[in-house]
C-alpha positions in Angstrom: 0.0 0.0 0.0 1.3 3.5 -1.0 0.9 6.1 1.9 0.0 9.0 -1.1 -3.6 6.9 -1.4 -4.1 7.5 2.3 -3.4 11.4 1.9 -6.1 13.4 0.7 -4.5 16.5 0.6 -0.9 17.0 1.2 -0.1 20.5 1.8 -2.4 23.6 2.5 -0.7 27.4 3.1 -2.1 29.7 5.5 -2.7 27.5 8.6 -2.6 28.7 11.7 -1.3 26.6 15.0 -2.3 27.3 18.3 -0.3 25.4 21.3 -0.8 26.1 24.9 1.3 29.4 26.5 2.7 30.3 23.2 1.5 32.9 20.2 -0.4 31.6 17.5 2.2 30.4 14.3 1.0 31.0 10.9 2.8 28.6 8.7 2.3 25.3 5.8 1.1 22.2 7.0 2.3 19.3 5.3 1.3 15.6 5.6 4.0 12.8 4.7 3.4 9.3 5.4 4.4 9.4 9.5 4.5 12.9 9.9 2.6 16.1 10.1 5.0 19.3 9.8 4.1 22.9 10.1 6.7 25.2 8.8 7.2 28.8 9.0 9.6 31.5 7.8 9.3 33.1 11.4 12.8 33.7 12.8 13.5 31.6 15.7 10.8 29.3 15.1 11.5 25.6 14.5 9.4 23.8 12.9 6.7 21.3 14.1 7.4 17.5 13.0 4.5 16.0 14.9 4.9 11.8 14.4 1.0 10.3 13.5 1.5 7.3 16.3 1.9 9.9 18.8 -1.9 11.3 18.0 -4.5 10.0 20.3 -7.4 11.3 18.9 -9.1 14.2 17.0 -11.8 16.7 17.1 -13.1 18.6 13.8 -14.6 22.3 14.0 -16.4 24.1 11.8 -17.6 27.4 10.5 -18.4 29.2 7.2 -15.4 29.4 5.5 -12.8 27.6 8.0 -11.7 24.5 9.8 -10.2 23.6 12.8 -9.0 20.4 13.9 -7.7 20.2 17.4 -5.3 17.0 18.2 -5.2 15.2 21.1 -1.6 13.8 21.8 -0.3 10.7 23.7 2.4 12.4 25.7 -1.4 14.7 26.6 -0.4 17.6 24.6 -3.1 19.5 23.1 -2.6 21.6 19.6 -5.4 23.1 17.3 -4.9 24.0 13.7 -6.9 26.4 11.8 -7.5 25.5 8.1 -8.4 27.8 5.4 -11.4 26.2 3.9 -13.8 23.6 5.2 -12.7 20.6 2.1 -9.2 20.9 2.9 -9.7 21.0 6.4 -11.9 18.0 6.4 -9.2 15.9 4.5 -6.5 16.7 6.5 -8.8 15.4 9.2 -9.3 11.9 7.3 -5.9 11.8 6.6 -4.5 12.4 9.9 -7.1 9.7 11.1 -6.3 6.8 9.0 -2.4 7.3 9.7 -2.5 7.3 12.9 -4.9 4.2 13.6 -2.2 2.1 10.7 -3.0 -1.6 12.7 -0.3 -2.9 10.2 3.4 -2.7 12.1 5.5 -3.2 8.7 3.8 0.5 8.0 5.4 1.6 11.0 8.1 5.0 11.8 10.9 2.8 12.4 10.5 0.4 9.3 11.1 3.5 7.2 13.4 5.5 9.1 16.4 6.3 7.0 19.0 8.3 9.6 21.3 11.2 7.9 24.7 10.6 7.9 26.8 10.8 11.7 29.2 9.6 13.7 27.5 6.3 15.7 29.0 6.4 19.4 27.2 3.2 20.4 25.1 0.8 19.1 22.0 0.4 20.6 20.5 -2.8 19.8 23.8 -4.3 22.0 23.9 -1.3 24.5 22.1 -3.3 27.3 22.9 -6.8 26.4 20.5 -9.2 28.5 23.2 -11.7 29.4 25.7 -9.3 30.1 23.2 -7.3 32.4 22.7 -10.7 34.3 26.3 -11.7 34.6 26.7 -8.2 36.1 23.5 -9.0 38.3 24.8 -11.9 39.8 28.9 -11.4 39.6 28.6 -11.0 43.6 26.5 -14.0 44.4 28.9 -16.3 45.3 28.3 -18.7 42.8 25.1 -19.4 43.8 22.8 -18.2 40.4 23.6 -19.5 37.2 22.9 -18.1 33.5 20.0 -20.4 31.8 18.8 -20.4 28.2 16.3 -22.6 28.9 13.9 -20.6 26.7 15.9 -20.6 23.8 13.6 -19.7 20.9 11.0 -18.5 23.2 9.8 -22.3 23.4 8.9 -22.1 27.7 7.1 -18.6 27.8 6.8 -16.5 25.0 6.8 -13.1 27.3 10.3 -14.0 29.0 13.8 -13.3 26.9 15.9 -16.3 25.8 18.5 -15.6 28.8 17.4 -15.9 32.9 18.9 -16.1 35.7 18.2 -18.9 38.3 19.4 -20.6 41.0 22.3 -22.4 40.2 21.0 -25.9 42.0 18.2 -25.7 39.7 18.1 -28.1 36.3 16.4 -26.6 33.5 14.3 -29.7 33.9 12.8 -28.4 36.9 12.3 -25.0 35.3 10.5 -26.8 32.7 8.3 -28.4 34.7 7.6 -25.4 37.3 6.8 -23.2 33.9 4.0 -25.5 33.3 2.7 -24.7 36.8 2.6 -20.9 36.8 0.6 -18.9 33.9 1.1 -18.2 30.8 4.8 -20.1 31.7 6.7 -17.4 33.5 8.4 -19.2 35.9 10.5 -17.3 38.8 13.3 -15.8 37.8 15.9 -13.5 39.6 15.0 -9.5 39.3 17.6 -8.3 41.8 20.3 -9.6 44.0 21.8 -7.7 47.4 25.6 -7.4 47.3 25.8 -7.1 51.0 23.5 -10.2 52.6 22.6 -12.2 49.5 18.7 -11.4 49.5 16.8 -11.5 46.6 13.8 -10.7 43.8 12.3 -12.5 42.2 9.0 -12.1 40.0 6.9 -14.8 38.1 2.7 -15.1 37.5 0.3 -16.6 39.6 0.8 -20.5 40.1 -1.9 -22.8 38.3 -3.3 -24.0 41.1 -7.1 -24.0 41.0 -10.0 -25.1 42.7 -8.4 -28.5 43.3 -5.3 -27.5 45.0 -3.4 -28.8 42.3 0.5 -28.9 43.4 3.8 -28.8 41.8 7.2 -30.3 43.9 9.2 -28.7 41.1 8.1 -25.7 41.4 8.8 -25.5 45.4 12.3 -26.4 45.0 12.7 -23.6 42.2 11.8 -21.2 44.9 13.5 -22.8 48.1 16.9 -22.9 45.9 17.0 -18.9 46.4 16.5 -18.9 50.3 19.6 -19.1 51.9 20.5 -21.6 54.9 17.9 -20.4 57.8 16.3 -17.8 56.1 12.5 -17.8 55.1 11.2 -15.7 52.2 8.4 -13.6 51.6 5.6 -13.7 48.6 4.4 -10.7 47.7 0.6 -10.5 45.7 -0.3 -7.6 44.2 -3.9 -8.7 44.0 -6.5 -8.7 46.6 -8.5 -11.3 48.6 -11.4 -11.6 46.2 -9.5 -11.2 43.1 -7.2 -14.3 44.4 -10.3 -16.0 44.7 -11.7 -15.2 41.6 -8.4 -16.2 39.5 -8.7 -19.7 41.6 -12.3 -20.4 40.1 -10.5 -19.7 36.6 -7.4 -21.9 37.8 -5.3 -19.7 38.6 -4.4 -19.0 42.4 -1.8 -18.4 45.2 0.8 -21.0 46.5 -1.1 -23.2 49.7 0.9 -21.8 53.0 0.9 -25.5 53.3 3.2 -26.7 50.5 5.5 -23.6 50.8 5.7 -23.5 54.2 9.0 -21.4 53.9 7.6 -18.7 52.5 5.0 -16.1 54.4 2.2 -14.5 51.8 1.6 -10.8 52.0 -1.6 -9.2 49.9 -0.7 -5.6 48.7 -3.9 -4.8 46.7 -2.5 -2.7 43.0 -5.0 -2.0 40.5 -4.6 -2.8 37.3 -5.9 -2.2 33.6 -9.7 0.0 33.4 -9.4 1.3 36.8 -5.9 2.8 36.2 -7.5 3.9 32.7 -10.4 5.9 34.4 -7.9 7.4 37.0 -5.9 8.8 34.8 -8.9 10.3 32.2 -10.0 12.1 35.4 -6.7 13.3 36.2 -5.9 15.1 32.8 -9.4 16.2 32.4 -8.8 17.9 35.7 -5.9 18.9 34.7 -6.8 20.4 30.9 -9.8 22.7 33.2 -8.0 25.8 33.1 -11.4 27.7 34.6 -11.4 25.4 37.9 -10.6 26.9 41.4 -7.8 25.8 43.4 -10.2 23.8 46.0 -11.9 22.6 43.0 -8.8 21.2 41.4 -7.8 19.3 44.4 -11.3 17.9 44.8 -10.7 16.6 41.2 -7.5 15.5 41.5 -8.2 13.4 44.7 -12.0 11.7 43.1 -9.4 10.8 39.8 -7.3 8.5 42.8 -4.2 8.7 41.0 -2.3 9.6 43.7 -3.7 6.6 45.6 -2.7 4.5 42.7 0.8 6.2 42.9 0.8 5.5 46.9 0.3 1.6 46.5 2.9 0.9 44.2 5.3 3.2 46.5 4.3 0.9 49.5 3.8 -1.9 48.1 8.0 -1.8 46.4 9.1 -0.3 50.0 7.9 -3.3 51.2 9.7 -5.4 49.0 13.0 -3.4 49.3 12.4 -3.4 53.6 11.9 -6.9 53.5 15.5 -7.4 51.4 17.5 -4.4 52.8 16.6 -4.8 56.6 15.5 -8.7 57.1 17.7 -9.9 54.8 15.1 -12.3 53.2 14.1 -12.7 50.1 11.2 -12.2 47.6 8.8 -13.2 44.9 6.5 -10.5 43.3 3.7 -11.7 41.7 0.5 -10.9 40.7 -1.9 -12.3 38.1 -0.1 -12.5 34.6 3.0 -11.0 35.9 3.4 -8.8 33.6 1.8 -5.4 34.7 1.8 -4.3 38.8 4.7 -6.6 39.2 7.0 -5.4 37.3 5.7 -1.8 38.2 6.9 -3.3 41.9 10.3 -5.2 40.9 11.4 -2.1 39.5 10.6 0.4 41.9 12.2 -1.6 44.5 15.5 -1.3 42.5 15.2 2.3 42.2 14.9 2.7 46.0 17.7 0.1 46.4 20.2 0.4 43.7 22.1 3.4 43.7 23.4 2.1 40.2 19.9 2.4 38.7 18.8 5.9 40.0 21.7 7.1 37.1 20.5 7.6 33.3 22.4 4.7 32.3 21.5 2.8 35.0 17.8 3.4 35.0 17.6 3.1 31.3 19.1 -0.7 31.9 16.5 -1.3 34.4 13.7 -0.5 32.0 15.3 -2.7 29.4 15.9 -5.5 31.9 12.1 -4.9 34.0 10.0 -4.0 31.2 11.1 -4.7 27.6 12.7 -7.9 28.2 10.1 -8.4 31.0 7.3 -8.8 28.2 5.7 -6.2 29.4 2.6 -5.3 26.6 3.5 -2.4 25.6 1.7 -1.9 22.1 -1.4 -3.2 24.1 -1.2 -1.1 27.1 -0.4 2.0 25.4 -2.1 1.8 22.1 -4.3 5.0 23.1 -4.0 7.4 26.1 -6.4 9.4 28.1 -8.2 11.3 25.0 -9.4 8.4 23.1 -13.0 6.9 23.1 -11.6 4.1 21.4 -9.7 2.4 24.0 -9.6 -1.3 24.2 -10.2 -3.5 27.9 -6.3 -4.0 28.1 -4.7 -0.3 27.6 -4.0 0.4 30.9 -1.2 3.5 32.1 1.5 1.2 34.0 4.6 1.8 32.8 3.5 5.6 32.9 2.0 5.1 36.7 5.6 3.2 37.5 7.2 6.8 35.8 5.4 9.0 38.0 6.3 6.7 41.0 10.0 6.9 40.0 9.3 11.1 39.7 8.0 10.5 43.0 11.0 9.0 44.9 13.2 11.5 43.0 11.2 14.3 44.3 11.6 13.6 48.2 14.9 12.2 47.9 17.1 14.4 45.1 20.3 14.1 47.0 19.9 10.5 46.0 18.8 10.0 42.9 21.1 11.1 40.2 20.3 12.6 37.3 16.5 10.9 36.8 15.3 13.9 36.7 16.7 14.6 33.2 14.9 12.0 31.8 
């Protein structure tokens, strides 16, 4: 498919932009196949390369003789262009539409980007190397974790990367058998080790477990292999009571006290998916009423809940990081899929423990490591943001929830977070 059969009209002189805090620009709007760029021959005026993936949505205005279209970013920006003529403005509107809602990936930014020429100072498809990051993780554990490739090919879970680490008594056998017992195969694997007592975290899903109790010896000795002699090790769920229950009656579950008698559950209740959707609508609604009073702001900002959403994770990863900084014991993170609130939580607890990942290059391996290679869904947790009508059961703000936390712990603690704050 040719992009120039998705664009009705490619360029139209005389439109006006509008952004928030600055003066109207008067300038040419073009439309190429990922971008939309406004140029001017104002001095000191760059020029706006807006990519389509970034739009969230669109709203079309009319009158007799002009157009506006006002676009609704991701990142929650807000612009409005004024269009001379209601035709032209109307197929800029289709166009901008279509090419921002492309479902096919192959039509994608990056399949077509075609960088100018400059000097390459690293190469970042190898800059965080997943085995390397894991050899590093575990160079002070005394021998005691092991590199495994048991998912070579993504064969045992499709969401984990081809390199884990594990305990080192533990046979890939037994990791094959304990990924059949948790969901959708993600199988504990080690997030963080302490230099100084040998705790640990470790994150995986919910085990398979069911109404019937059903039980898994393998499995048991994949998570006793990371306590150390005398110790007993926590597991922390990220999902309530009833939701616990609820995932049982689907086979899901939470390991029987019973058969893991080494290990003490603890319930830290994180929402997840629509309710993290609706929070956050409210919040930049609130946020985009520019005529509300200041009592009426914080009314609004404390019905949206974000905040509250904001203080569970932060609990819920001080927990974790208490629990391996003072006790000395370790800990699996889990929740449902694995793949959402705990990773939010394996993460944060790094930032508040490793000093190493509260600098750029440090926190940009720990979102490679936590999230990317995590399997976290990005593409179908982020496909629209808070403007959109048409948003889809699984979009849900984590990874931006997890941000804010981070912009959190970097707010009351400066002194000791380097450099976050420039990203």
């Amino acid at each position: 498919m040719e992009f120039v059969e998705l664009i009705k009209t490619p360029k139209v002189d005389g439109v006006i932009l509008h952004r928030p805090f600055q003066s109207p620009l008067d300038g040419t709007l073009c439309i190429t196949g990922h971008h939309l760029i406004l140029s001017t021959r104002v001095e000191h005026h760059e020029e706006l390369w807006l990519l389509h993936r970034n739009i969230d949505c669109i709203e079309r205005r009319f009158d007799a003789n002009r157009g506006a279209i006002v676009i609704k970013c991701k990142n929650l920006q807000i612009l409005r262009l004024d269009i001379p003529g209601q035709e032209e403005a109307l197929n800029i509107a289709d166009s901008i539409e279509t090419l921002s809602t492309l479902e096919d990936i192959s039509l994608w930014y990056p399949f077509y980007f075609r960088p100018r020429q400059f000097d390459i100072l690293e190469d970042g498809w190898q800059a965080f190397n997943v085995e390397s990051e894991l050899t590093r993780l575990i160079s002070h554990a005394d021998h005691s974790w092991r590199i495994s490739h048991v998912n070579k090919d993504f064969t045992v879970c499709p969401t984990y990367p081809e390199t884990v680490a594990v305990p080192k008594s533990v046979t890939d056998e037994l990791l094959l058998a304990s990924a059949s017992f948790r969901d959708g195969g993600r199988f504990p694997v080690l997030s963080y080790y302490h230099g100084d007592n040998g705790a640990v975290i470790m994150r995986s899903s919910q085990p398979l477990v069911g109404t019937t109790g059903r039980r898994c010896k393998e499995d048991e000795r994949v998570l006793n292999a990371s306590l150390r002699p005398g110790k007993k090790g926590y597991i922390i769920d990220t999902r309530s009571p009833n939701l616990i229950q609820m995932a049982k009656n689907r086979g899901g579950g939470c390991e029987p006290e019973v058969n893991y008698s080494q290990w003490k559950r603890v319930h830290r209740p994180v929402e997840r998916h629509t309710a993290l959707q609706e929070s956050l609508c409210k919040l930049v609604d609130a946020c985009n009423d520019s005529r509300a009073s200041m009592d009426k702001w914080l009314s609004r900002l404390e019905s949206s809940n974000w905040l509250g959403h904001v203080k569970d994770i932060l609990t819920c990863a001080c927990l974790t990081a208490q629990c391996v900084d003072k006790e000395g014991a370790s800990v699996l993170v889990h929740g449902g899929e694995g793949i959402d609130s705990t990773l939010q939580v394996t993460a944060l607890s790094q930032v508040i423990l490793d000093p190493d990942c509260r600098t750029v290059r440090g926190f940009e391996a720990l979102v490679e490591r936590e999230w990317i290679q995590a399997g976290h869904p990005f593409n179908d947790r982020c496909g629209k943001s808070a403007y959109s009508p048409a948003r889809s059961r699984y979009e849900a703000p984590a990874f931006l929830l997890f941000l804010d936390s981070v912009w959190q712990v970097d707010a009351v603690r400066r002194c000791r977070c380097r450099h976050i704050a420039r990203l």
